[in-house]
C-alpha positions as CSV (number, residue, x, y, z in Angstrom):
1,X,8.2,12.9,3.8
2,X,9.4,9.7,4.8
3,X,6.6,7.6,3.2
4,X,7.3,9.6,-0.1
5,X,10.6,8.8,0.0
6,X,10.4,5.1,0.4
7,X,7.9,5.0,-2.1
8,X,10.3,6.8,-4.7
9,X,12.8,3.8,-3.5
10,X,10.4,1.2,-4.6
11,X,9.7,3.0,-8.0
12,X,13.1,3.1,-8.6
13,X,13.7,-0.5,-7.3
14,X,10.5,-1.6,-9.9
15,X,12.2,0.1,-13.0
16,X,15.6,-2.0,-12.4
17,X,13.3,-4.7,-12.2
18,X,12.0,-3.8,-15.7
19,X,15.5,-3.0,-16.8
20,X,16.8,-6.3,-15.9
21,X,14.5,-8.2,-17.3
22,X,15.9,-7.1,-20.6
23,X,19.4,-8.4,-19.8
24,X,18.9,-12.2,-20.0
25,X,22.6,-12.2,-18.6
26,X,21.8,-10.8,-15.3
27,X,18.6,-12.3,-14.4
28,X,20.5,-15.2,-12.4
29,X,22.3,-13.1,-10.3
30,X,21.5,-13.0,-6.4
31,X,20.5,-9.1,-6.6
32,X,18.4,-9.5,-9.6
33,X,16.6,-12.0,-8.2
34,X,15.9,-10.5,-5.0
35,X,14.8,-7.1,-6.9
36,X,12.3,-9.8,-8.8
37,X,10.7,-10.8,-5.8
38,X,10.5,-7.2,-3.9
39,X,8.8,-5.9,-7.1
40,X,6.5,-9.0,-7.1
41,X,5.2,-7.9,-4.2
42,X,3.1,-5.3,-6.1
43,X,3.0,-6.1,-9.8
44,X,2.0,-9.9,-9.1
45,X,-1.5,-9.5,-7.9
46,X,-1.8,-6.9,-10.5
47,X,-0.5,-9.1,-12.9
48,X,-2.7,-11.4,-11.7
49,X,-5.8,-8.7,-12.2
50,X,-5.1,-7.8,-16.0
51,X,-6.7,-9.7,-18.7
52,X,-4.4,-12.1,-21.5
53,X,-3.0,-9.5,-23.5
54,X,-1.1,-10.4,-27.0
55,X,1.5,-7.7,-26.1
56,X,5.5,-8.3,-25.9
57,X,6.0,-6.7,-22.5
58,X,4.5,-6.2,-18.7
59,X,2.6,-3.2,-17.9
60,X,1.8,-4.6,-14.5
61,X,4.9,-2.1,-13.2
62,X,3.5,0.7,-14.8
63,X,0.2,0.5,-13.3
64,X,2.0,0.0,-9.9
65,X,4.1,3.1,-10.4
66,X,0.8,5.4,-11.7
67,X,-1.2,4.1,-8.8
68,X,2.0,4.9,-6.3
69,X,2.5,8.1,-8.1
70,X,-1.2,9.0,-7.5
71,X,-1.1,7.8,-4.2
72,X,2.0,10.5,-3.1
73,X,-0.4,13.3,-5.5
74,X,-3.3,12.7,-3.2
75,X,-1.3,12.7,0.6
């Protein structure tokens, strides 16, 4: 219950993130910066993982939320 929980907190904290990143306005501010680097924690490496794509936007956060979604499916 608990881990399901924290795990919807960091889906919701990784669609902010996406959110912000389409409001050039707020990405300097000390809260969207630190919801940057929270949500790097996961979509980096898979970042990292994914092959150059010629596509305007990051799927890196949905594949983190799908794998987290599957995760709280399986336990």
């Amino acid at each position: 219950m608990l881990i399901r929980t924290l795990i919807d907190i960091y889906i919701f904290i990784l669609i902010i993130d996406v959110i912000i990143s389409y409001i050039p306005q707020y990405k300097s501010h000390p809260v969207a910066i630190r919801i940057k680097q929270i949500s790097d924690y996961t979509c980096g490496p898979v970042r990292r993982m994914l092959p150059e794509m010629d596509i305007p936007f990051d799927i890196s956060p949905m594949i983190v939320i799908l794998v987290l979604k599957i995760f709280v499916a399986i336990f």
